[in-house]
Steps between C-alpha positions, in 0.01 A plus 500: 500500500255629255567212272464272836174645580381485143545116534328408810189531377547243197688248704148543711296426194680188408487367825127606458485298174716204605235473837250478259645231269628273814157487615341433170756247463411347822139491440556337165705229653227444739251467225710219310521317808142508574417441103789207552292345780158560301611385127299178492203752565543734266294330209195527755508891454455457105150504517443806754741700270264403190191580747667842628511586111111423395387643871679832402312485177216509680563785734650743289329736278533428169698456173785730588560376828493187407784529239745711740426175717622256270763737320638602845501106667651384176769769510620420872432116384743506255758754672548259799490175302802680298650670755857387523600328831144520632469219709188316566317781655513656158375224293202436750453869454501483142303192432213658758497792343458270099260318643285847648534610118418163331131444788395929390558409157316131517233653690474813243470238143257301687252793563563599106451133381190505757333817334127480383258776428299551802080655525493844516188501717187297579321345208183279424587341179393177296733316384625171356827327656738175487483385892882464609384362831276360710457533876221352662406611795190296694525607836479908348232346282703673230663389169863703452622511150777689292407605135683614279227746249494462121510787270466747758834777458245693786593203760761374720605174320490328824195527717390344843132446536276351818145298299293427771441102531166460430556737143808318413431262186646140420834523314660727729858386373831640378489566135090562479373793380257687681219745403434772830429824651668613816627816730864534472713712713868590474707335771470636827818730665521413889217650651671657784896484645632170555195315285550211258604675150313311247565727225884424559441108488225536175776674303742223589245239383385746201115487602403830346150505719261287734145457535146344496331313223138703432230229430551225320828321326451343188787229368516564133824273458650198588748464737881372391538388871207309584323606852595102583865540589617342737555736755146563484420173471708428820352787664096429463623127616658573860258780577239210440658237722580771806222709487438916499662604794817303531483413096634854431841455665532153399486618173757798529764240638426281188473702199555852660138560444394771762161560354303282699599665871228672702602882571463393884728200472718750305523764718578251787799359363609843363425629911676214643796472307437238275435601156797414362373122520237603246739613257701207351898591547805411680301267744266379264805400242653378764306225632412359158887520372580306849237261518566401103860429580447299763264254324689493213818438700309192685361344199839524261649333828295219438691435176822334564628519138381879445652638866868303439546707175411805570480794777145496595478842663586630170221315371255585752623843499420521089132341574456774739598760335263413235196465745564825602507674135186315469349598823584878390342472185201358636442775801482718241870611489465811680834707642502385817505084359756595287716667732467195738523234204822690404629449838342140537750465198813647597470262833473184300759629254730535792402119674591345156819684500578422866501805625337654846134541390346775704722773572517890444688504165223253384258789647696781332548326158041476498502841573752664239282271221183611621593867472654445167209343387182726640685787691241632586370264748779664733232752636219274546421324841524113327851516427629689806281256734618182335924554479436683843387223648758240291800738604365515852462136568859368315698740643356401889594184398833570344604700834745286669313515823152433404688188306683360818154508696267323244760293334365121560659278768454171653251575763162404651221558252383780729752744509521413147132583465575786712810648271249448211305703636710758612610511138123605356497703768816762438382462108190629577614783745752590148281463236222736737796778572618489156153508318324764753670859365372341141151401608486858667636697263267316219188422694526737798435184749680220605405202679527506842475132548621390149771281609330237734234472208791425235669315724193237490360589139814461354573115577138444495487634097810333418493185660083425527345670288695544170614117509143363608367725144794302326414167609086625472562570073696170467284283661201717255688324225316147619196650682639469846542843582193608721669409829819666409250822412339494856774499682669745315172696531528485864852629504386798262222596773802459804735759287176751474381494854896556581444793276194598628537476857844663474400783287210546778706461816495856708815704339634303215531771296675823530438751248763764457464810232731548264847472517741719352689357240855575599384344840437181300841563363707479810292190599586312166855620521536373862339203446727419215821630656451191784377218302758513179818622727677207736768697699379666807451840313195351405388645807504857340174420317321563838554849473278621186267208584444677796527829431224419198254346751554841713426708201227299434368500854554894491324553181155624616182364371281682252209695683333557145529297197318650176463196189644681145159508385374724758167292557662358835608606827596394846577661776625456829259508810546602843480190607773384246290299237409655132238664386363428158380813266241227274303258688452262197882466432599201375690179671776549335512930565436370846772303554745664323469824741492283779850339433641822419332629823651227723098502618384124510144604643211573320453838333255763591335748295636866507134609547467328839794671693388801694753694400372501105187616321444305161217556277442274117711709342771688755647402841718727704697319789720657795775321631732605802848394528755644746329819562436571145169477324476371113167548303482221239213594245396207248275475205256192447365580179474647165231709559503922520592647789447897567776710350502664848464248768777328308708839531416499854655185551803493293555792749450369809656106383798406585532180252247512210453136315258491225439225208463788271695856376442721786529875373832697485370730693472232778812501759488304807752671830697191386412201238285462222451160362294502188421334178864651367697548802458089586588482052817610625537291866304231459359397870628695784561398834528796798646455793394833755820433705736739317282532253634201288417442138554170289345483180476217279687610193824690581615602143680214369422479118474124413313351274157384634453807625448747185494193274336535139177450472176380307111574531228433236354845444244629719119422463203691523292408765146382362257855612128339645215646376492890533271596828354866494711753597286592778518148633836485473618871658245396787671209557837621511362794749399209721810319504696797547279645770549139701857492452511825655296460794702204542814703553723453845476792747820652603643296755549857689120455503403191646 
């Protein structure tokens, strides 16, 4: 019996065990099913594996992590690839898990191969340079160019400088040398949570610095490239025939040319959805690739001989293919062409070869070369807009019952109309659901009525405008191009007041704060789960699609948003707009803590709200939020402030921002945000509900953030002529003795 007894509880155990192993079997047959159903769509996933790899980059910490990441996916990669009897669950397994390794590891060499000294600080410095670039800019009255300086070891080697138009010389062209004086600053961190992160992009483009041209620019060499190309050539030539307004977006669909847009008419198409006609890609490539084939294909037709001995859609396809490496070189060649003249490619490729021309793989075989080639377009809004929309609208119109309901039939020409219709219709509705988490989590607004103004911009670009330029340049060729130009000119000033009056129809735009990146996550990751899966467990992909729009919707907006510098600060009113600290803030500081707000109105000064009391040099602010009261205190200058009224209010302050090193001896009752504290955070957004705390650098170590650095050495500032001393201490008396009687009361007080 003992023996008996002893036994029971290991014949328990096994049965434990072979529990476990029957349902492990079970869900592994399950899998191979469903991976047996799926296994034409398997290649789709190659490129999100790649993209899971160089986003992880991203958003882990540094160096070490980064190696466990591809040490540890390459281990489990090659375990299940060699794992005997694995199945197919284990090779996807593996070859997801490569893949992870191989996009960390892409991502990793191309910051490395990307790395360029960067300015250690804001410089005035004279200087000659090689220009690598230039940008003109009319409608900013600005000329943009990219210099590269010459014997200067104390300088970025790559340099980004604004010349104001009416100081920039003759012979503005790549390969001059110029002779100048600007301001340079490093490049600029994201101001605040959620901002655009220049300093990321600069380091990816090695620009070491921006800034403004001081005076005047001499030319003290000759060009290689003279300033006649022609793309510039072609540019000063349309914005002629169409005019200022319209002339600036005639010339970014021709040569990609952006330059010559008005901010307003900017703004408008950016508001309304449209911007991505300005910027010459997938559309853009498009058009001319489809348009080139079908002339050529109607005049080879008209050659008996030539179309009986050979396949003509091979032909037609090779012509195209060839406009539309030259139509990339001449916008310029920027990422976003390339990416679409890539894909331009890979459709013709598959038309010659008789294959299906638009279809997901097609989709997934862009994307993989794209991220092979720059990965680290993966994070920026371009790429994820453009193959967002692509996937979105070929895998409507691959789903079997989207097919049976547009497919084309013999019916009257008005339900045909009508199905047409229908057609840009449910496009538009995708491409708006699939684009809106990316426009939000990017730009913090999306387009409320962005899809009725695509759904008429769209065909109105690609089949009026774009075609009626074509035929406008050819008919330039004999001097019969002015009507051409009108009309086309006309259909320009149609697309803007589409822009315009869309951008200022009452709630087009909703602006939402920041949203939390693993919210944008789930989104992605739905949104990918139902467009590359066919079987109905596509349906799964609602669930973190939703569940990321309800973390989003839950994540609570910022009642206080301090810029990394210190010099700026909003806060929320009672009323629920923001509060500005500076009065004379810029535009761009404007609108920057506006998006990140989620305010659209105007923004009113700190000193003007009754519950703050500002002064030139000091404001102290009150703010009341679920029973609790918050003192915000806020420097607004450099000046001196009284060792003890500065005491005083470190005491009584809640939150303490200052442009400068406040004292140690200076502790807020909760937050101190000074000159050393925001070195460390960069800009800080509070939310009061909670408290919550984001902070725009959250201790990841790569390399554009402590990069290495250059700086000429520092100069002496010229002294003026000595004044008494008398003079001198009596002056400083007086502007002490105003800057104190212009010190706030308490609030207690008032």
């Amino acid at each position: 019996m003992a023996q008996t007894a002893g036994q029971a509880p290991s014949t328990g155990h096994r049965g434990l065990q072979i529990g476990w192993r029957g349902r492990a079997e079970a869900l592994n047959a399950r899998a191979e099913t469903g991976l047996e159903v799926e296994r034409d769509q398997l290649m789709l996933w190659v490129p999100v594996m790649l993209g899971i790899g160089i986003a992880a980059w991203f958003t882990l910490a540094g160096p070490e992590a980064w190696s466990a990441l591809i040490l540890g996916a390459s281990g489990i990669g090659a375990a299940a690839i060699l794992l005997p009897h694995g199945g197919r669950l284990a090779g996807v397994v593996g070859i997801g898990a490569l893949l992870i390794a191989a996009g960390c590891a892409l991502i990793w060499l191309r910051s490395e191969r990307a790395a360029a000294p960067v300015l250690a600080r804001p410089v005035v410095a004279s200087f000659d340079a090689v220009i690598e670039r230039v940008e003109r800019q009319p409608a900013r009255e600005r000329v943009r160019v990219r210099v590269a300086p010459i014997g200067r070891d104390d300088l970025p080697p790559s340099i980004r400088i604004n010349i104001d138009e009416n100081r920039a010389p003759d012979g503005l062209a790549n390969g001059a040398v110029v002779r100048l004086r600007a301001r340079l600053m490093p490049p600029a961190p994201p101001a605040v949570p959620g901002a655009y992160d220049f300093q990321r992009n600069a380091w990816f483009q090695g620009l070491g610095a921006t800034g403004r041209a001081l005076g005047e620019v001499e030319v003290i060499g000759t060009a290689t490239a003279p300033e006649g190309t022609i793309r510039a050539r072609l540019t000063a030539h349309v914005q002629a025939q169409v005019g200022p307004s319209a002339g600036g977006v005639a010339t970014a669909l021709v040569t990609g040319d952006r330059g010559g847009i008005s901010p307003e008419d900017d703004k408008a198409m950016q508001l309304s959805g449209l911007a991505h006609l300005l910027s010459i890609s997938g559309l853009h490539v498009t058009a001319v690739v489809g348009a080139t084939m079908l002339v050529l294909m109607r005049v080879l037709a008209l050659f008996p001989a030539l179309a009986t001995r050979v396949r003509l859609p091979v032909v037609a396809a090779a012509g195209a293919g060839l406009v539309a490496i030259a139509y990339t070189l001449l916008s310029g060649a920027e990422v976003p062409t390339v990416r679409s003249c890539i894909a331009a490619l890979l459709v013709l490729a598959a038309l010659a070869w008789g294959r299906e021309a638009i279809t997901l793989r097609l989709v997934a075989a862009g994307a993989t070369l794209v991220l092979l080639l720059w990965p680290e377009v993966l994070v920026g809004p371009s790429f994820q807009l453009s193959f967002a929309a692509v996937t979105a609208i070929v895998a409507l119109h691959e789903h079997p019952r989207i097919k049976a309901v547009l497919a084309k039939r013999d019916e009257a020409w008005v339900r045909g109309f009508g199905r047409g219709l229908l057609g840009l219709l449910l496009t538009g509705l995708a491409v708006e659901a699939a684009l809106t988490p990316i426009a939000v989590y990017h730009f913090h607004k999306s387009g409320i009525y962005g899809a009725l103004a695509n759904l008429v911009a769209i065909p109105l670009t690609t089949f009026v405008v774009m075609p009626l330029e074509a035929l406008a340049l050819f008919l330039d060729l004999f001097g019969l191009g002015a009507p051409a130009w009108w009309v086309a000119a006309q259909t320009l000033e149609l697309l803007l007041w589409i822009a315009h009056t869309t951008a200022d129809a009452p709630g087009s735009v909703a602006l939402i704060p920041g949203m939390p990146g693993g919210a944008f996550a789930l989104v992605l990751a739905g949104l990918l789960w139902l467009c590359l899966w066919k079987s109905p467990m596509r349906r799964w992909g609602a669930v973190p699609f939703l569940l990321g729009i309800i973390w989003t919707l839950a994540t609570p907006v910022p009642d206080l948003l301090v810029t990394g510098d210190g010099r700026h600060l909003a806060l929320r009113t009672p009323e629920g707009g923001m509060a500005l600290l500076r009065e004379r803030a810029g535009d761009y500081v404007r609108d920057t803590l506006s998006e990140n707000a989620g305010f659209s109105g105007e923004l009113e000064p700190l000193s003007a709200l009754p519950n703050a009391a500002c002064s030139p040099d000091i404001c102290i602010a009150d703010h009341v939020q679920n029973g609790r009261m918050w003192r915000i205190v806020a420097t607004r200058s450099g000046y001196h402030l009284d060792i003890a009224d500065m005491m005083r209010l470190c005491r009584e302050a809640d939150i303490f921002v200052s442009e400068r090193r406040l004292p140690r001896t200076c502790n807020p009752r909760w937050l101190r945000l000074d000159r050393w504290t925001l070195r460390d955070t960069g800009g800080v957004g509070i939310a009061f509900d909670g408290p919550r705390v984001v902070t725009v650098r959250t201790g990841t170590r790569h390399p554009w953030i402590d990069p290495p650095t250059v700086a000429p050495p520092w100069q002496p500032r010229l002294r003026p002529d000595r004044v008494s001393a008398n003079s001198k201490a009596s002056g400083e008396a007086s502007r002490n003795g105003d800057r104190q009687a212009a010190q706030p009361p308490p609030l207690s007080a008032r």
